[in-house]
C-alpha positions in Angstrom: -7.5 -3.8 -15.0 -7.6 -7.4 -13.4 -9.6 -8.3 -10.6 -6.7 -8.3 -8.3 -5.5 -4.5 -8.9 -8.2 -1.8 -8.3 -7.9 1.4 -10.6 -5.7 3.9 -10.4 -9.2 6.0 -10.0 -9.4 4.4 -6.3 -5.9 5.2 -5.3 -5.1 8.5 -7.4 -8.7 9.2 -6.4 -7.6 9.4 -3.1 -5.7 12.8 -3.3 -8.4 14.1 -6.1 -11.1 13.6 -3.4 -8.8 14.8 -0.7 -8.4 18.2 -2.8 -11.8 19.1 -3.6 -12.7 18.3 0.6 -9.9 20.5 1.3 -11.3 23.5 -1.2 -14.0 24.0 0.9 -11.9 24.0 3.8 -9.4 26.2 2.7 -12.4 28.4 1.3 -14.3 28.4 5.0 -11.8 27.5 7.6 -10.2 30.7 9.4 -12.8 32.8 8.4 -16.0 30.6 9.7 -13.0 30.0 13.3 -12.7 34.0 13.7 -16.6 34.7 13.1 -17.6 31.7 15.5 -15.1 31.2 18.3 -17.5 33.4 20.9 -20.6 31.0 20.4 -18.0 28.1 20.3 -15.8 29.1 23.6 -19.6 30.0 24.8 -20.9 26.4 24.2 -17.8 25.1 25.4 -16.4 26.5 28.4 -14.5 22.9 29.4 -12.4 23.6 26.6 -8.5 24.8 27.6 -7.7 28.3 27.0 -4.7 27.0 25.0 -7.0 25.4 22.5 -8.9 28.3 21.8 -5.7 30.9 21.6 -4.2 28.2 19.3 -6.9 28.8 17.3 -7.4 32.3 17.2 -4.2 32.7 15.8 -4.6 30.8 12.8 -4.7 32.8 9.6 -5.4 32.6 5.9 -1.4 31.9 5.3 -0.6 29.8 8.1 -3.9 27.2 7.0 -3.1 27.2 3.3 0.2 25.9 4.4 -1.7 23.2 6.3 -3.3 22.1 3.1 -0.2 22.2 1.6 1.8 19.8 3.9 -1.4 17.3 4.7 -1.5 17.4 0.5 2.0 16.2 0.5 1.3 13.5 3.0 -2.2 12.2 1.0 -0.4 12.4 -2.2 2.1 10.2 -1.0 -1.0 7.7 0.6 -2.3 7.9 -3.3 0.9 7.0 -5.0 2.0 4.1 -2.5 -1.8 3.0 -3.4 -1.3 3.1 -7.0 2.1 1.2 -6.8 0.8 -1.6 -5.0 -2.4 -2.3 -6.5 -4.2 -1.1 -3.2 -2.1 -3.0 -1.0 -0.2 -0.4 0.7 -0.7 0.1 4.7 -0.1 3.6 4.2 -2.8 4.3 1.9 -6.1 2.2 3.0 -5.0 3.6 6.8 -5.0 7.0 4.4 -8.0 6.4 3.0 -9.7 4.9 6.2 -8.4 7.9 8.2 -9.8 10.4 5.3 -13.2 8.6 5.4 -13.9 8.6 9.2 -12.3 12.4 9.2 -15.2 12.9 7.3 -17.7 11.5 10.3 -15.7 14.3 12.9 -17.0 16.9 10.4 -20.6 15.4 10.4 -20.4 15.2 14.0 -18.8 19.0 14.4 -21.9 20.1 12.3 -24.3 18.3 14.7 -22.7 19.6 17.6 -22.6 24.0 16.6 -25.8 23.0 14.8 -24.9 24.4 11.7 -22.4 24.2 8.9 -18.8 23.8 9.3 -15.8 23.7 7.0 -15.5 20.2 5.6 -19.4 19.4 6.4 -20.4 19.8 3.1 -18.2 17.7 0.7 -18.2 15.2 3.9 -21.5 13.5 2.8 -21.1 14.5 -1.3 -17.5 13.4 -2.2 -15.2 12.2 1.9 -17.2 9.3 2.8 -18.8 7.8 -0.6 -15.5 8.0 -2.2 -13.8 6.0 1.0 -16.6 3.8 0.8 -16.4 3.2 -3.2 -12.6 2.8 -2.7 -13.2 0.3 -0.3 -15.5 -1.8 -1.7 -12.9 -1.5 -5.1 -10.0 -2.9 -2.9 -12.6 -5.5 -1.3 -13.5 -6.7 -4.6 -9.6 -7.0 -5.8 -9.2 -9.2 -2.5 -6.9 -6.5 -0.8 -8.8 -4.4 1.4 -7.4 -5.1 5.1 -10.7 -4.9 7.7 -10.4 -2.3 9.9 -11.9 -3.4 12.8 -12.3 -1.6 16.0 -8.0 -1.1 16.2 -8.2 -0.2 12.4 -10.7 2.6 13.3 -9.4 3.8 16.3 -5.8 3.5 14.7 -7.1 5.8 11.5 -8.9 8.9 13.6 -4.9 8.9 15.4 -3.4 9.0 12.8 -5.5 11.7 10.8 -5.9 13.5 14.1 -1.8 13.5 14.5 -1.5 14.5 10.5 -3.6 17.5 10.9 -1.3 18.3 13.9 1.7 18.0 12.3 0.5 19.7 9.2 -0.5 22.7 11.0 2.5 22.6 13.5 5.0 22.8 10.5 2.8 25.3 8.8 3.0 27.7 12.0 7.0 27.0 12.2 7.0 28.4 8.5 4.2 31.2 8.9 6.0 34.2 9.3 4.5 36.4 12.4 3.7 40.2 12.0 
């Protein structure tokens, strides 16, 4: 590879660190929800009602079908990296919004005090691989800083993925 064009490992990487994050998820998710939601409505009493019934009713199905649309969405991030040698808007505000995701899991974990799903890969593979991938499209000259707007821009638009991802996934969930 030239110095201008960062390896296909920092773009395709992208979705191959976005998969292994999201095993642990799929593998904790509902079930750590269900088994924690007293001590969490407990701890947080400010919190709508809506939130909580909204996340009572998520199930094994309707989450996998989460990870399944937000895959679609970071696999595309990946491939619009690859083609443009890192360039793409889509995929550093993809990889930006994946590494700071991973800083909300960190931060969930401080807050129940314990281990939540994402909190582990968050430190091992979420943020070092956004931060390898970054300093990869800094050192090919196309890393776009992200800047206060940049940051605040990426937690939307992860925050507004997941939504979407689990909104779709609920519309396609059948209900017993």
């Amino acid at each position: 590879m030239t110095a201008s064009h960062p390896n296909s490992l920092a773009t395709y990487g992208l979705f191959l660190a976005w998969a292994v994050h999201d095993a642990e998820e799929l593998a904790l998710g509902p079930r750590w929800l269900r088994e924690n939601l007293p001590m969490l409505r407990e701890r947080f009493p400010g919190v709508p009602e809506v939130v909580w019934k909204a996340a009572e009713s998520v199930d094994e199905r309707e989450f996998a079908l989460a990870v399944g649309v937000m895959a679609t969405v970071v696999g595309a991030a990946a491939v619009a990296g690859a083609r443009t040698g890192g360039r793409s808007s889509f995929y550093q505000g993809a990889l930006n919004g994946f590494g700071l995701h991973g800083l909300v899991h960190l931060a969930q974990a401080v807050v129940v005090r314990g281990v939540t799903p994402g909190s582990v890969t968050s430190p091992l593979v979420v943020i070092p691989f956004t931060l390898w991938a970054r300093g990869r499209l800094r050192r090919a000259g196309v890393l776009r800083p992200a800047g206060l707007r940049g940051t605040v821009t990426g937690l939307g638009v992860a925050a507004a993925a997941t939504v979407v991802a689990h909104a779709v996934a609920r519309r396609l969930t059948p209900r017993f």
